[in-house]
C-alpha positions as MATLAB code, in Angstrom:
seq = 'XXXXXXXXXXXXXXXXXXXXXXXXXXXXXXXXXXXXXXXXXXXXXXXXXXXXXXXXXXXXXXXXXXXXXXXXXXXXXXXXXXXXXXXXXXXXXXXXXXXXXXXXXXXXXXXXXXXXXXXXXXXXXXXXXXXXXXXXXXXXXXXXXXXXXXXXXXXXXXXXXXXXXXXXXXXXXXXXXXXXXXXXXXXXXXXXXXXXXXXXXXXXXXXXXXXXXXXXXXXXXXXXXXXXXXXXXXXXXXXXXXXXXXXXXXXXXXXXXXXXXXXXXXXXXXXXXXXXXXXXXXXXXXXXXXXXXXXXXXXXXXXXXXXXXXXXXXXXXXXXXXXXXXXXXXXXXXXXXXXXXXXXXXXXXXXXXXXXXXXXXXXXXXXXXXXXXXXXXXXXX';
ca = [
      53.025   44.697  137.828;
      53.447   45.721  141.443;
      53.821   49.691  142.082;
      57.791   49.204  142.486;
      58.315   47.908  138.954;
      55.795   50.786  137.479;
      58.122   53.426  139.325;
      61.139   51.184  138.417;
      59.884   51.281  134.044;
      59.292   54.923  134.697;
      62.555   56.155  136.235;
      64.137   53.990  133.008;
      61.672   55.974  131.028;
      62.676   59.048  132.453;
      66.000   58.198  132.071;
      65.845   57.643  128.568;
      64.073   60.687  127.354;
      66.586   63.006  128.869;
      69.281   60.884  127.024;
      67.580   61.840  124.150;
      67.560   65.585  124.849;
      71.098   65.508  125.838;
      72.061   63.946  122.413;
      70.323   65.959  120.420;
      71.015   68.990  122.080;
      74.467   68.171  121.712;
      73.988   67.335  118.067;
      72.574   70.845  117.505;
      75.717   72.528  119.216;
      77.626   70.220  117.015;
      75.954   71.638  114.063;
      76.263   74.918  115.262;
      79.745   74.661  115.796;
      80.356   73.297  111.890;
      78.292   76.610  110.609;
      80.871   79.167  110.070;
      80.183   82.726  110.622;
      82.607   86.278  109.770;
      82.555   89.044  112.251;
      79.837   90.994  110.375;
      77.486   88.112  111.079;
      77.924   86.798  107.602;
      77.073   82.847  107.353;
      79.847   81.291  105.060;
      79.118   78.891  102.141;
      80.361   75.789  102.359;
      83.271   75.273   99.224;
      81.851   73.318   96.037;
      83.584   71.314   95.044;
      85.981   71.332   97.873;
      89.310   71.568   96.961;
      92.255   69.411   98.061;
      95.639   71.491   99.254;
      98.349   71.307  101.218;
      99.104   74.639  102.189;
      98.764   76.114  105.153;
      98.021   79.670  103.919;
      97.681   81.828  101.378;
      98.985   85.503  100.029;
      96.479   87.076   98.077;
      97.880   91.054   96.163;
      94.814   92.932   95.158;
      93.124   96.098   94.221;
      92.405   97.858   97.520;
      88.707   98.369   97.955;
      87.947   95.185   95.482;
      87.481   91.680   97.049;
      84.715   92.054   99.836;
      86.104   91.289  102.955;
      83.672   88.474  103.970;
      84.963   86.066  101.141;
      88.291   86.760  102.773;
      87.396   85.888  106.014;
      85.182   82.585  104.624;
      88.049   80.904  102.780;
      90.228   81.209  106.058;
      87.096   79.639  108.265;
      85.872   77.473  105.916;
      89.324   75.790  104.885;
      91.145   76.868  108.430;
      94.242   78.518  106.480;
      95.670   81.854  107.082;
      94.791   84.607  104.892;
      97.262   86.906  104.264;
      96.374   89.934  101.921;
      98.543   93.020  100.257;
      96.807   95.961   98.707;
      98.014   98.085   95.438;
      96.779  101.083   93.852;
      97.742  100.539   90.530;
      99.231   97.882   87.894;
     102.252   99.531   87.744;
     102.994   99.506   91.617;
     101.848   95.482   90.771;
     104.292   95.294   88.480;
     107.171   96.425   90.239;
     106.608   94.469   93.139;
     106.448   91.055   90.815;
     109.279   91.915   88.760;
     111.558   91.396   91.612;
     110.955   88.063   92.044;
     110.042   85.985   95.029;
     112.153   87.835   97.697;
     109.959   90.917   97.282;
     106.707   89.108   95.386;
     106.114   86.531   97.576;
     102.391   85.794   96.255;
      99.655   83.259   95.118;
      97.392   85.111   93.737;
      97.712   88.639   92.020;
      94.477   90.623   90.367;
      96.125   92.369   87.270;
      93.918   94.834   85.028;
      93.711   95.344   81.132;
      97.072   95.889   79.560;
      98.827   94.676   82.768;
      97.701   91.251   82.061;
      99.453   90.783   78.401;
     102.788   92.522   80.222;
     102.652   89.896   83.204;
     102.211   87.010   80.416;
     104.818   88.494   77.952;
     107.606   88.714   80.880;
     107.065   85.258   82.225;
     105.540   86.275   85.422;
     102.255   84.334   85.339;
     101.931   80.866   85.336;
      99.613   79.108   82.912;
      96.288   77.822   84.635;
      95.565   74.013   84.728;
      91.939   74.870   83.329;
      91.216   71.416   84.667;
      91.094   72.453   88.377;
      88.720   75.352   87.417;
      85.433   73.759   87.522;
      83.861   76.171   88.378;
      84.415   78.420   85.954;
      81.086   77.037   84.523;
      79.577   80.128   86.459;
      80.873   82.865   84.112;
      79.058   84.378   81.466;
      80.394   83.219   77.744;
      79.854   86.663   76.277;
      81.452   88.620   78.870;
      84.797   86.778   79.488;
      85.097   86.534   75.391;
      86.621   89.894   76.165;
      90.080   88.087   77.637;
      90.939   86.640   74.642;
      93.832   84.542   75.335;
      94.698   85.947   78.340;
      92.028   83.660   79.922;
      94.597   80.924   79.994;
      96.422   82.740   82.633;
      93.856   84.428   84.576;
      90.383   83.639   85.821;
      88.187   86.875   84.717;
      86.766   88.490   87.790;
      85.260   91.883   87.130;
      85.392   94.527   84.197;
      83.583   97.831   83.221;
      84.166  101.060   82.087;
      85.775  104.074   83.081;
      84.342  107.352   82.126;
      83.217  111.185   84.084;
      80.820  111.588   86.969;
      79.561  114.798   88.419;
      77.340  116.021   91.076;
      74.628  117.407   89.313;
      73.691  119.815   92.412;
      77.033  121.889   91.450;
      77.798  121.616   88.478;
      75.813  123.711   86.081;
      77.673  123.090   82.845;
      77.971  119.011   82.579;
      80.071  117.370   80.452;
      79.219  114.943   78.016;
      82.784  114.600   76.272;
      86.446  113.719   77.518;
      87.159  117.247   76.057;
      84.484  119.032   78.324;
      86.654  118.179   81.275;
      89.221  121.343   80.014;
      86.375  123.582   81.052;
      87.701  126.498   82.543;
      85.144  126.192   85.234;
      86.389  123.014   86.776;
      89.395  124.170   87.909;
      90.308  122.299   91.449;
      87.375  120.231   91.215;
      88.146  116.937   89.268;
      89.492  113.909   91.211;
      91.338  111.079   88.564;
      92.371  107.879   89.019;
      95.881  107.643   89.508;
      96.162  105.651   86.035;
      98.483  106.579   83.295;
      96.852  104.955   80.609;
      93.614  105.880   81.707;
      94.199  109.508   81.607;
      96.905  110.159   78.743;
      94.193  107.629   76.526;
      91.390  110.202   77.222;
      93.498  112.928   76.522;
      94.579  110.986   73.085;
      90.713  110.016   72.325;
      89.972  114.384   72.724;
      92.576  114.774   69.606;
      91.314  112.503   67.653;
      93.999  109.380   68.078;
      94.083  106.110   69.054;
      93.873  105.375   73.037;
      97.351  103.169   72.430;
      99.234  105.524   70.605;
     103.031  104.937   70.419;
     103.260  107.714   67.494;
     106.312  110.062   69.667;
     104.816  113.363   67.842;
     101.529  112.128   68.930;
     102.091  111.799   72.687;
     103.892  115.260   72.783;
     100.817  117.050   71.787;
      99.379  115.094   74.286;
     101.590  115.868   76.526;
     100.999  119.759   76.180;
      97.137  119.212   76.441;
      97.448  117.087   79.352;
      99.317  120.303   80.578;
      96.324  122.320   79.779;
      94.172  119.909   82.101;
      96.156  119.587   85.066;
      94.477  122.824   86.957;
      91.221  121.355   86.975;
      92.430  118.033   88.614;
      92.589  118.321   92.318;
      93.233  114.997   93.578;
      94.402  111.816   91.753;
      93.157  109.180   93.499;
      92.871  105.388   92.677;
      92.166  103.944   96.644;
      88.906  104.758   96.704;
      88.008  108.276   94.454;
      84.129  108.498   95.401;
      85.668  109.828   98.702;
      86.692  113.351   97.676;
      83.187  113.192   95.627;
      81.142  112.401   98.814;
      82.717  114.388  100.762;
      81.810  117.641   98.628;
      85.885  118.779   97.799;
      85.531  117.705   94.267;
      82.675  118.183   91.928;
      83.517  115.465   89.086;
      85.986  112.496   88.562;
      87.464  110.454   86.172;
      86.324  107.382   87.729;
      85.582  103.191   87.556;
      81.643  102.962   86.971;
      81.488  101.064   90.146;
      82.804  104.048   92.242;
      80.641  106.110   90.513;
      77.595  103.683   91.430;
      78.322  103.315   95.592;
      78.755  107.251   95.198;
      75.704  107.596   93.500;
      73.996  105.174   96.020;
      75.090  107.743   98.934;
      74.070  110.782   96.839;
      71.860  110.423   93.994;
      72.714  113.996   92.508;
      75.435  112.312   91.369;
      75.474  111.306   87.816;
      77.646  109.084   85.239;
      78.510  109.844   81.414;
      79.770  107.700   79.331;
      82.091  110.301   77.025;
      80.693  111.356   73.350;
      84.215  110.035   72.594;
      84.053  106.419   73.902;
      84.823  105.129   77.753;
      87.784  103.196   78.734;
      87.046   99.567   79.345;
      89.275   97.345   81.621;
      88.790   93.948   82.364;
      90.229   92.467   85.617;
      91.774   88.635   86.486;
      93.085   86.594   88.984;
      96.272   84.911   88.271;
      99.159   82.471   90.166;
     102.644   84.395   89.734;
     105.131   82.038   88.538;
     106.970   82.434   91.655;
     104.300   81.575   93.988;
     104.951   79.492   96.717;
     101.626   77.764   97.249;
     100.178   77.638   93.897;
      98.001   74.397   95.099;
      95.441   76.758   97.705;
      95.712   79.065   94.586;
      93.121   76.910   92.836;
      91.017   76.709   96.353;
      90.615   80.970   96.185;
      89.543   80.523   92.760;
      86.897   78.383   93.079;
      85.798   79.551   96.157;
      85.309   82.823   94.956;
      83.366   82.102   91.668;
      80.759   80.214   93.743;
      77.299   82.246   93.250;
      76.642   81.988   97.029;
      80.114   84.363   97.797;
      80.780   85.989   94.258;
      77.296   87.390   94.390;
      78.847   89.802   97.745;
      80.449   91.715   94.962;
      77.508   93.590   93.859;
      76.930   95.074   97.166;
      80.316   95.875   98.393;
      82.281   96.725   95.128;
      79.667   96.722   91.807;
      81.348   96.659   88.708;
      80.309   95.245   85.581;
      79.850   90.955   86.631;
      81.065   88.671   84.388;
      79.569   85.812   87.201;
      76.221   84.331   85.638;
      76.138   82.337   89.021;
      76.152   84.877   91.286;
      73.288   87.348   89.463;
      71.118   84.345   89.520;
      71.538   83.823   93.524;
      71.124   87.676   93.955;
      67.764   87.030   91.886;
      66.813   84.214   93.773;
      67.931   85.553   97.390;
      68.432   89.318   97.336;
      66.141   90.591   95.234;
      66.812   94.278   95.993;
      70.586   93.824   95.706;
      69.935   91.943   92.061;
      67.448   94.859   90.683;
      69.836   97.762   91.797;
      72.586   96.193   89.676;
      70.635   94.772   86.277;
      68.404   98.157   86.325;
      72.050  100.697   86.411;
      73.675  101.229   83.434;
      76.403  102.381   85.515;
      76.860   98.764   86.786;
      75.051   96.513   83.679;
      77.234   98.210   81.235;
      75.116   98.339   77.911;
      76.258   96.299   74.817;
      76.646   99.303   72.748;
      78.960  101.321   75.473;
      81.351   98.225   75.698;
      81.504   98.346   71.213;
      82.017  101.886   71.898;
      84.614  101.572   74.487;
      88.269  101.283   74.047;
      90.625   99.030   75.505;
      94.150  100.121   76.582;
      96.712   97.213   75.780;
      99.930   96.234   76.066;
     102.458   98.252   73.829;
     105.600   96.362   74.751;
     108.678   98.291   75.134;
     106.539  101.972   73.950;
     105.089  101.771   77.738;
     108.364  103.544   78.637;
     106.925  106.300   76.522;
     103.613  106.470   78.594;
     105.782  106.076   82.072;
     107.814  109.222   80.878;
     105.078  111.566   79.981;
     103.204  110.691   83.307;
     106.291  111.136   85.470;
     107.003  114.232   83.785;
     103.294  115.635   83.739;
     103.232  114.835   87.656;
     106.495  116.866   88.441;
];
């Protein structure tokens, strides 16, 4: 082979190899371009299954402070659909909104609480879940979600756990250890509450000796006048985010979710959380399709999405209540150790067996919830 043809072969050679580079550079960009990332640097999981939809986007009404904001931005990327997402304080500002219909409730997926979820079901407003599009609702933990009951055909259980006292054990020299320690004289304008009706008038109930869902009239009165007695010591009622008066130092205690209590307590460690002589309020949150909602079919999408291990598991960082999402604990184990021990090793978070027997449940009490609404509105006056 003369020198020509050797330079000839090599320049093809040449030739060749950088073809090679240039594909699988551009390969790599390719694959970097399919990887989707949220603002924070977050890499999202890829949907399984992947769901098929129509919709263009989707209006999610939650809890503020309760879905992490990373598995908000994910399903957007991951599916390219618009997110669109409304914020409540409390069931009853949930309810109102829904019970005008689709001019004012124009949602497709709602996250009601507790009793709110047997009202929602009783007046029509939820659709009933096609449990066959739920697949993965193989990633919950049996024993917890045995708690819904029923409602489970409307809603897919998301998070539960207890409600109960927390104080800052660097200023308060007295703790309690009861519901009816919280009348001490010495906590006056240093209590922040959740801004929950049935929360508060139920502990009040539990310190006389009666049932948390009460609809006995002479009951609630005396309830009523020992609510009364309470009200000086409450500062703030606050069910956004009630760590916040905590941390910053103008409350001492709170009637407070345990996973409030546990981010405060994260911040602060002098703060502690009791779990009343006389029994803590359990809730249990869902996720359900209004019957109104005008893209039901990405409904199913969010829920599956969201009970993946590999996004779920963002909960126990972010907002750490009590997780009903066997998946997602075992891909904290596996991936985040740190994040996986600080959760299983807190009571606050791994509510105990014997705290949830010793719990009580507010439910729904049909048309006796006006009797609830009335004492609240007139104990707020």
């Amino acid at each position: 082979m003369n020198i020509q043809h050797k330079i000839y072969h090599f320049s093809r050679l040449i030739l060749v190899v950088f073809m090679l580079i240039a594909v699988i550079g551009c390969s790599a960009k390719q694959e970097e371009s399919a990887t989707k990332v949220t603002s924070t640097g977050f890499v999202c999981p890829e949907p399984s299954p992947r769901v098929e939809f129509e919709s263009k986007e989707i209006n999610i009404f939650t809890w503020t402070e309760y879905v992490p904001a990373d598995i908000i931005d994910c399903f957007g990327l991951v599916y390219d659909v618009e997110v669109n997402v409304d914020y409540f304080s409390s069931n009853e500002e949930l309810y109102t909104k829904m019970s005008f219909g689709e001019n004012v409730n124009p949602y497709d997926v709602v996250h009601p609480s507790d009793y709110m979820i047997g009202v929602l079901i009783r007046e029509e407003l939820l659709q009933k879940l096609d449990q066959g599009k739920l697949p993965n609702n193989k990633n919950l933990n049996a024993d917890l979600v045995n708690a819904y009951g029923e409602t489970a055909d409307y809603v897919v259980p998301y998070q539960m756990g207890t409600q109960a006292i927390v104080y800052n054990s660097e200023t308060v020299t007295d703790p309690p250890a009861s519901w009816a320690d919280l009348w001490n004289k010495e906590y006056e304008g240093r209590i922040v509450a959740v801004d929950d009706n049935r929360v508060i008038i139920g502990m009040t109930l539990l310190t006389l000796g009666y049932d948390v869902n009460s609809t006995d009239e002479a009951q609630l009165k005396e309830a009523e006048q020992k609510l009364r007695e309470l009200m000086p010591n409450i500062r703030v009622f606050d069910s956004d985010s009630p760590k916040n008066p905590l941390l910053a130092g103008d409350v001492d205690l709170g009637i407070v979710w345990n996973g409030e209590a546990f981010l405060a307590q994260q911040e602060n460690p002098a703060f502690k959380y009791v779990f009343p002589e006389e029994g803590s309020i359990i809730f249990y949150d869902g996720m359900g399709i209004p019957a109104s909602a005008p893209h039901p079919d990405i409904s199913y999408a969010w829920f599956n999405y969201l009970m993946q291990g590999d996004t779920f598991w963002l909960t126990l960082v972010d907002y750490p209540y009590t997780n009903p999402n066997q998946a997602a604990l075992d891909f904290a184990k596996e991936n985040h150790t740190e994040v996986y021990e600080a959760y299983m090793n807190s009571p606050v978070t791994n509510t105990p067996a014997d705290v949830f027997a010793k719990g009580h449940e507010v439910q729904d009490l049909g048309n006796a919830l006006s009797l609830y609404d009335e004492l609240w509105t007139s104990i707020k006056e």
